[in-house]
C-alpha positions as CSV (number, residue, x, y, z in Angstrom):
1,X,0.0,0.0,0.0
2,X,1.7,4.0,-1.0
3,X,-0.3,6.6,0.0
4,X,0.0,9.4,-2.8
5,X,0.9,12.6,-0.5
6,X,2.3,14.3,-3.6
7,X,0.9,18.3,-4.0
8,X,-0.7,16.8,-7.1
9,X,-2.4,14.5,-5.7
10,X,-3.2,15.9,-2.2
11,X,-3.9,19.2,-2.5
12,X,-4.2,21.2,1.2
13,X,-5.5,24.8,1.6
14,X,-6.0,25.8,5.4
15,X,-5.9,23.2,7.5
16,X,-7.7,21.1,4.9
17,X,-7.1,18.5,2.3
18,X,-8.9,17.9,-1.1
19,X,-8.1,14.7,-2.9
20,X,-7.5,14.4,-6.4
21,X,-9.8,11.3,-6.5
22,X,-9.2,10.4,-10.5
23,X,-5.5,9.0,-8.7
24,X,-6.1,9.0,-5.1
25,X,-8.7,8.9,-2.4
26,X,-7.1,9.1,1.0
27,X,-6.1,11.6,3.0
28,X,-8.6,14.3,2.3
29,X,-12.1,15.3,4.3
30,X,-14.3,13.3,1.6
31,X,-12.1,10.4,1.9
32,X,-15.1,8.1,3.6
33,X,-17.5,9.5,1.0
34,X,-15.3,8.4,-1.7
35,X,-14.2,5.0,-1.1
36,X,-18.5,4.2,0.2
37,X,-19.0,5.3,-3.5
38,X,-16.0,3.2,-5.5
39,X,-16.9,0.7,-3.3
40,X,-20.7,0.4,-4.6
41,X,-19.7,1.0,-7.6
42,X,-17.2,-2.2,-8.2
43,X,-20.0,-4.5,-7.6
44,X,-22.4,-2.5,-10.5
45,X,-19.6,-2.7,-13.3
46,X,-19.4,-6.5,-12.5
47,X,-23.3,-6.7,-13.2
48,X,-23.4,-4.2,-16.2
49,X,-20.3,-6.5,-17.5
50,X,-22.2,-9.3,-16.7
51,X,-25.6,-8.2,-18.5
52,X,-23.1,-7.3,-22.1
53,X,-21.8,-10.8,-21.9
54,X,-24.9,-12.0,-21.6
55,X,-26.7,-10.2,-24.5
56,X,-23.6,-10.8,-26.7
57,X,-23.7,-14.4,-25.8
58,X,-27.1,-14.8,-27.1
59,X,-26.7,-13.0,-30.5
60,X,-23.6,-15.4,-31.3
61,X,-25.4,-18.2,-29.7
62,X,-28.7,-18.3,-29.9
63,X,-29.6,-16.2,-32.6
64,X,-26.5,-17.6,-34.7
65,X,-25.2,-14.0,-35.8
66,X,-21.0,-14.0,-36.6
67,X,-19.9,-11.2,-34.5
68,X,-17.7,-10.0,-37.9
69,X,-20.4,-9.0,-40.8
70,X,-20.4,-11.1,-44.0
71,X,-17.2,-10.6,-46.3
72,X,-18.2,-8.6,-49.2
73,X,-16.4,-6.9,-52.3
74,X,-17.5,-3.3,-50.4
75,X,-16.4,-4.4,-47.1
76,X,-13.0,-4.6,-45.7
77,X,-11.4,-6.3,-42.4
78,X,-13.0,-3.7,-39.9
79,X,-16.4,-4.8,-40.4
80,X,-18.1,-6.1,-37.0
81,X,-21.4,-5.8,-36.2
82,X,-22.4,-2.5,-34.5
83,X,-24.2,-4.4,-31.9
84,X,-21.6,-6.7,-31.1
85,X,-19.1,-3.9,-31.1
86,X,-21.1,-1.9,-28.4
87,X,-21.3,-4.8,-26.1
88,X,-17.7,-5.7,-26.2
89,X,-17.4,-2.0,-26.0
90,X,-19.2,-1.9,-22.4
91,X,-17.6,-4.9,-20.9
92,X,-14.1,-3.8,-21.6
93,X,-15.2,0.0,-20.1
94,X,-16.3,-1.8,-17.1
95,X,-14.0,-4.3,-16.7
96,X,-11.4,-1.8,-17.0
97,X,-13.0,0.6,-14.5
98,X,-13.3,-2.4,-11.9
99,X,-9.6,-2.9,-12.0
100,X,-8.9,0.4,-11.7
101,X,-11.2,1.6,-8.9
102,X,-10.1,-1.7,-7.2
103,X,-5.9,-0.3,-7.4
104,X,-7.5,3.0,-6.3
105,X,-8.9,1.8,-3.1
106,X,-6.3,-0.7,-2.2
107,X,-3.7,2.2,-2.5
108,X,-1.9,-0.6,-5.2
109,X,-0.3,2.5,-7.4
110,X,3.5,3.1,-6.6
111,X,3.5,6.0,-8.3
112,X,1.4,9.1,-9.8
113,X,2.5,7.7,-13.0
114,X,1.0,4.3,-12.8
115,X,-2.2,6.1,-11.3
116,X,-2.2,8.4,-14.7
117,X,-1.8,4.9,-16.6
118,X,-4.1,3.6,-14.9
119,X,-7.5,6.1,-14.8
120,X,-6.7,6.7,-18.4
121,X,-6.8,3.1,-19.9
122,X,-10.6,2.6,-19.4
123,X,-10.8,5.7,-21.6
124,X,-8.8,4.8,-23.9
125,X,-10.4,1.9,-24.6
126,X,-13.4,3.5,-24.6
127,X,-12.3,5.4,-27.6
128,X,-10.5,2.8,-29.3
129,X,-14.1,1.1,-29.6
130,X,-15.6,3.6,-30.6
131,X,-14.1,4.5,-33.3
132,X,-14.7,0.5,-34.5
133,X,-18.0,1.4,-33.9
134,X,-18.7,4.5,-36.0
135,X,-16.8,2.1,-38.7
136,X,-19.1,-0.6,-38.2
137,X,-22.1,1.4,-38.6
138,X,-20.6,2.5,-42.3
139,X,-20.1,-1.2,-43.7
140,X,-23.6,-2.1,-42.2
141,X,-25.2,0.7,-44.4
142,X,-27.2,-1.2,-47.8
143,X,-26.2,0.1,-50.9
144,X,-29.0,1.8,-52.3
145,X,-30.9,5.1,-53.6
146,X,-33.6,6.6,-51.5
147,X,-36.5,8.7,-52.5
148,X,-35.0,12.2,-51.8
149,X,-32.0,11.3,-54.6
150,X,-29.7,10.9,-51.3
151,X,-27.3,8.4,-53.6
152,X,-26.2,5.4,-50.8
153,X,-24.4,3.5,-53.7
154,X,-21.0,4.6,-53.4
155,X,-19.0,3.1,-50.4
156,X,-15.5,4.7,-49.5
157,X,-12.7,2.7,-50.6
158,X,-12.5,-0.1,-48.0
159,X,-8.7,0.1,-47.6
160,X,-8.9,3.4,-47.1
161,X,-11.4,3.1,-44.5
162,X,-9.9,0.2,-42.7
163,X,-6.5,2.1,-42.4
164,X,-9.0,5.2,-40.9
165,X,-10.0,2.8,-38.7
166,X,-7.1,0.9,-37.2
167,X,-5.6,4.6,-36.3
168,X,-8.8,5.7,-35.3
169,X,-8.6,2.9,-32.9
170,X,-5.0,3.2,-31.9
171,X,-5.0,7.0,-31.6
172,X,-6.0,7.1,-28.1
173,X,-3.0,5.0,-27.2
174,X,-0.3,7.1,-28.9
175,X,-2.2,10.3,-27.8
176,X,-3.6,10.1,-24.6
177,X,-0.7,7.6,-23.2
178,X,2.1,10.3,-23.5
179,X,0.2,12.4,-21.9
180,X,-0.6,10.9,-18.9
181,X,2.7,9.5,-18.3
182,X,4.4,12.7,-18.5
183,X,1.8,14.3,-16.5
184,X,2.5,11.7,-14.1
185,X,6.6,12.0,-14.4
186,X,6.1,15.5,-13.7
187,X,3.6,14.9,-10.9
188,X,6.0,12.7,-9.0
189,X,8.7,15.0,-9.4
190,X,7.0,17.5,-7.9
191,X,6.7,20.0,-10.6
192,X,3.3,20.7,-10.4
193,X,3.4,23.5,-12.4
194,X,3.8,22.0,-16.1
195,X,2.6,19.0,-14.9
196,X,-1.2,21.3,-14.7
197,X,-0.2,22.0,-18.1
198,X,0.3,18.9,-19.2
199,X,-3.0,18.1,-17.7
200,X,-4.8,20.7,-19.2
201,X,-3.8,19.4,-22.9
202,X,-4.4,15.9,-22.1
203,X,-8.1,16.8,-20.9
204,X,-8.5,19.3,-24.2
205,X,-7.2,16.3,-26.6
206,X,-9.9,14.1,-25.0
207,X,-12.6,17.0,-25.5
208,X,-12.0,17.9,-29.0
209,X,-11.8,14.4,-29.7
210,X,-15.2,13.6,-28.0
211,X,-16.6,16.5,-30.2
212,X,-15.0,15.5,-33.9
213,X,-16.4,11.9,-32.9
214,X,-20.0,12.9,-31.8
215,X,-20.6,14.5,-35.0
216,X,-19.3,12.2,-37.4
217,X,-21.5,9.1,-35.2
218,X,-24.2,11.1,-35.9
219,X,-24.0,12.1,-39.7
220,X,-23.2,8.2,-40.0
221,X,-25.8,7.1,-37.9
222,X,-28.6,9.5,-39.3
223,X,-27.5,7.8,-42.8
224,X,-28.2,4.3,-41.6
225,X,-31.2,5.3,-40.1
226,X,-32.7,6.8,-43.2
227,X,-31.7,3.4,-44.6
228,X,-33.9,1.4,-42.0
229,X,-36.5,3.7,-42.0
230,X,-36.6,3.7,-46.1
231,X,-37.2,0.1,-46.6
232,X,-39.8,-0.3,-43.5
233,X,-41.4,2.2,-45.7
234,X,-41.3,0.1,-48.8
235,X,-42.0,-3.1,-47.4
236,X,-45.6,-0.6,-45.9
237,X,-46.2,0.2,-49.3
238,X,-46.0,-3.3,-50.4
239,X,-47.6,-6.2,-48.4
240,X,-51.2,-6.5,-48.4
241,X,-51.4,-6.9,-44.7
242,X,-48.8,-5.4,-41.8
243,X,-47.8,-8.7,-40.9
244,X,-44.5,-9.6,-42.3
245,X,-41.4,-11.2,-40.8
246,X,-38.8,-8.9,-42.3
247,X,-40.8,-5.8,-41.6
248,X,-40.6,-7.1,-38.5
249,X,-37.7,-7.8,-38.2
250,X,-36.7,-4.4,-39.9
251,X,-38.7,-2.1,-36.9
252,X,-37.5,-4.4,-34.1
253,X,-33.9,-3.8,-35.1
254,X,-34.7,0.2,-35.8
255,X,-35.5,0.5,-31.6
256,X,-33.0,-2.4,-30.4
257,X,-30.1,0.0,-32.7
258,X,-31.6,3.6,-31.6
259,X,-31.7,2.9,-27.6
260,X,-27.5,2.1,-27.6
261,X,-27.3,4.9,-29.8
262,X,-28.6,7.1,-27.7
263,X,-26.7,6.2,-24.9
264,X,-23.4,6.5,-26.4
265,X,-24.6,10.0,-28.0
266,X,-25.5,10.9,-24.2
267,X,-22.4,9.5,-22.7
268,X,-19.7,11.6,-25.4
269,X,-21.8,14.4,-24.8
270,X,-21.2,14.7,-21.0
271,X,-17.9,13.3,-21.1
272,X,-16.7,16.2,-23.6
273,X,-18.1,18.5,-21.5
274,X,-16.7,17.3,-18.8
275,X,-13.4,17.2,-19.8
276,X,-13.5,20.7,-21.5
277,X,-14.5,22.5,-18.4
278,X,-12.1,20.1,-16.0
279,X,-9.1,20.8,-18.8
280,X,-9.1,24.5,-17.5
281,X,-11.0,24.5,-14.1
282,X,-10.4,21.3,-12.3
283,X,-7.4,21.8,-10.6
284,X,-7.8,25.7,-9.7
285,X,-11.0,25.9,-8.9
286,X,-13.1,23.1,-8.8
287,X,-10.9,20.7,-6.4
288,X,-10.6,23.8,-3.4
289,X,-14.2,22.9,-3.6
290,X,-16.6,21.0,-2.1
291,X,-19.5,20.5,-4.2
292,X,-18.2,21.5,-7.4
293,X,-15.7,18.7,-7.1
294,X,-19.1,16.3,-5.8
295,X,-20.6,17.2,-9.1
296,X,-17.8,16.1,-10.8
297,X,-17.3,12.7,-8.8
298,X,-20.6,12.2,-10.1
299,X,-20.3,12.7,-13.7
300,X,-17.4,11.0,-13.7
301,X,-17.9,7.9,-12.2
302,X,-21.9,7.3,-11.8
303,X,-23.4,9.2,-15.2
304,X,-21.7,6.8,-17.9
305,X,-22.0,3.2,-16.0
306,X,-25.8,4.4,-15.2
307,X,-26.1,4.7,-19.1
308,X,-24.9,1.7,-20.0
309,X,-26.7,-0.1,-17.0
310,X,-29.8,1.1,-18.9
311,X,-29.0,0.5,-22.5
312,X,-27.9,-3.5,-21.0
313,X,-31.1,-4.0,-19.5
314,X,-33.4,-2.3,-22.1
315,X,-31.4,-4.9,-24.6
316,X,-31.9,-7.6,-22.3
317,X,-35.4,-6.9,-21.6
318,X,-36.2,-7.0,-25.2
319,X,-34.5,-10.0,-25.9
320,X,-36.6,-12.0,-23.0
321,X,-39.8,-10.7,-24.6
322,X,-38.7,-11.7,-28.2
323,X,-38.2,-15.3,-26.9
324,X,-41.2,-15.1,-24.9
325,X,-43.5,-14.1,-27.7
326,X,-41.4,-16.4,-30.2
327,X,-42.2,-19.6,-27.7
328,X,-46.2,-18.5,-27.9
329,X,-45.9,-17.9,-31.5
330,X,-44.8,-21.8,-31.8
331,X,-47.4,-23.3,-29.4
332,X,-50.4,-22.3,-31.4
333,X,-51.8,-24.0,-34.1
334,X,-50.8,-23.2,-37.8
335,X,-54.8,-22.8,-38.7
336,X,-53.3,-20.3,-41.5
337,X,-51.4,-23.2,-43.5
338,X,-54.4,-25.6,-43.1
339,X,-57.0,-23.7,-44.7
340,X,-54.2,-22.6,-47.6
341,X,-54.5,-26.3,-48.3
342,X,-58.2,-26.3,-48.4
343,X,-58.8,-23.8,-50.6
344,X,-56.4,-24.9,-53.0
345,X,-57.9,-28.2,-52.9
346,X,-61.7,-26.7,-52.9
347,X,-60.8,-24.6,-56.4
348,X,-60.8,-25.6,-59.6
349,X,-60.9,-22.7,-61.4
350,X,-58.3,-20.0,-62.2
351,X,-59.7,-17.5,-60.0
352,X,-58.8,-18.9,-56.8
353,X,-54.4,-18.8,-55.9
354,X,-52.4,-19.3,-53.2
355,X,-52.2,-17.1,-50.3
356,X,-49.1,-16.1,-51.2
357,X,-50.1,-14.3,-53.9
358,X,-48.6,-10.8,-53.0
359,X,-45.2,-9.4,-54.5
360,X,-42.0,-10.2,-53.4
361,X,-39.7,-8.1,-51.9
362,X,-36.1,-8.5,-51.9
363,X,-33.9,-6.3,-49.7
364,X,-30.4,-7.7,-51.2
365,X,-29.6,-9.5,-47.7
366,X,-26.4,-9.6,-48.7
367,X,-26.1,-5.9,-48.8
368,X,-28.7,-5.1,-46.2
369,X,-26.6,-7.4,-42.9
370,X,-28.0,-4.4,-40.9
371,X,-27.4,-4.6,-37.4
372,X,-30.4,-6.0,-36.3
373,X,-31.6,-8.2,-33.2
């Protein structure tokens, strides 16, 4: 156990002491409030981990889906399925987190350094997957031409966006790593001076890059979406009655894809502005006090795992009633198919066809492996 009494990470001002508590939690008035918190919050990242693995068991289990998308011509090796990427997404975040909440109350960091290392790896990974994400979302887009001449045909080239996306995905390593371990160098040395400023960059980097990526997620996921949304509308137009597997298949997806979406649009948005107003206030105003630096502790470490606790169990939850409904479904009697047979049978004139007499409607599968549940 090393208690980190360093000026960066114990700061005292009049007789009283206010922890930095992204590196340490001891030794400061809100110590007890602090560890109570980490401490209830080590047992919720092993659920929210354990409700990911769950959901992403049963897509590549039960429902057979490859966690990679099919290997097409427009396609290149980036190419898993958004879904799958958003699960493995929250079980690294919160596997991460555990390990690193569990160094920070067992005072296991030797050094600032390690402590920089440490409370920045979650995040990194948390951007490294996210920028597989936003890549994911572009192979899963169908090729084709909506009504308001928005042309969908033309893919980038796939080499080009694989190599986007493997340093996309590495960035945050060869960024945000520097950073924190001179941050941390300095920190231990003392010099808390450039070491502020080295702070200050790292927290900027983090919140322009939290910006650039919110706005290209949502120009690539509003051009999905109009996708999804355009071929529900044909298949409408289409079918004689509203009952139809791949429509519904096609609306279920649309709300299973839109809730995680909306969580990780909620959880960049508070995180960037979080780290832009910590990159200039944290350390000379916000730590001296009390419940500006509560506020923080909460955004920091309750805001995002309550997200994801919520997308998790809204997934689950919907998965549980699509097996429910499927096991109903297959209990009742197919009364449809046996009175197909018996007018077939009962007609012998050309007026009378199967019940399947309504057009066909072919999505291009292939092209269309949206990432549906």
């Amino acid at each position: 156990m090393v208690r980190l009494n360093q000026s960066f990470a114990r700061t005292c001002k009049e007789d009283m002491c206010f922890c930095d508590f992204r590196i340490n939690i001891y030794g400061c008035q809100n110590e007890k409030l602090f560890y109570i918190s980490i401490s209830t919050l080590i047992p919720i990242y092993i659920i929210i981990s354990t409700l990911a693995l769950t959901n992403l068991y049963y897509l590549i289990k039960v429902k057979r889906q490859d966690f990679f998308l099919p290997k097409l011509r427009e396609r290149g090796l980036l190419r898993p399925r958004p879904l799958h990427t958003f699960h493995v997404l929250v079980i690294l975040n919160t596997l991460s987190q555990t390990i690193h909440n569990s160094l920070l109350l067992s005072e296991s960091y030797a050094n600032i350094t390690l402590a920089e290392l440490g409370h920045s790896f979650p995040y990194a990974l948390l951007g490294s997957f996210a920028a597989i994400l936003a890549i994911s979302f572009v192979y899963s887009t169908p090729s084709i031409e909506i009504e308001d001449n928005i042309d969908l045909n033309s893919l980038p080239n796939k080499k080009l966006l694989d190599v986007i996306g493997f340093t996309l995905a590495v960035q945050p390593f060869w960024t945000w790593f520097p950073l924190s371990i001179l941050t941390g160098i300095h920190a231990d040395l003392d010099d808390t001076t450039f070491a502020s400023k080295l702070f200050t960059a790292q927290y900027s980097a983090w919140a322009i890059w939290c910006c650039l990526y919110l706005f290209s997620l949502c120009f690539i996921w509003r051009r999905l979406d109009s996708v999804i949304k355009y071929q529900i509308k044909e298949l409408k137009n289409r079918l004689r009655n509203g009952s139809d597997n791949e429509l519904e298949r096609l609306e279920r997806g649309r709300r299973n894809i839109c809730f995680p979406m909306s969580c990780i649009i909620s959880g960049i948005m508070i995180q960037g502005v979080t780290f832009g107003f910590i990159s200039f206030y944290y350390r000379e105003t916000i730590i001296f006090k009390f419940k500006f630096g509560i506020i923080y502790f909460i955004v920091w470490y309750c805001a995002y795992p309550t997200i994801e606790l919520l997308a998790e169990c809204v997934l689950l939850y919907n998965t549980i009633s699509l097996h429910k409904n499927y096991m109903c479904q297959s209990t009742l009697p197919s009364h449809r198919s046996a009175e197909s047979d018996l007018t077939i049978k009962d007609s012998n004139n050309d007026n009378v066809t199967s019940l399947d007499q309504q057009p066909s409607i072919q999505l291009d599968r292939q092209k269309s492996d949206m990432p549906l549940v």
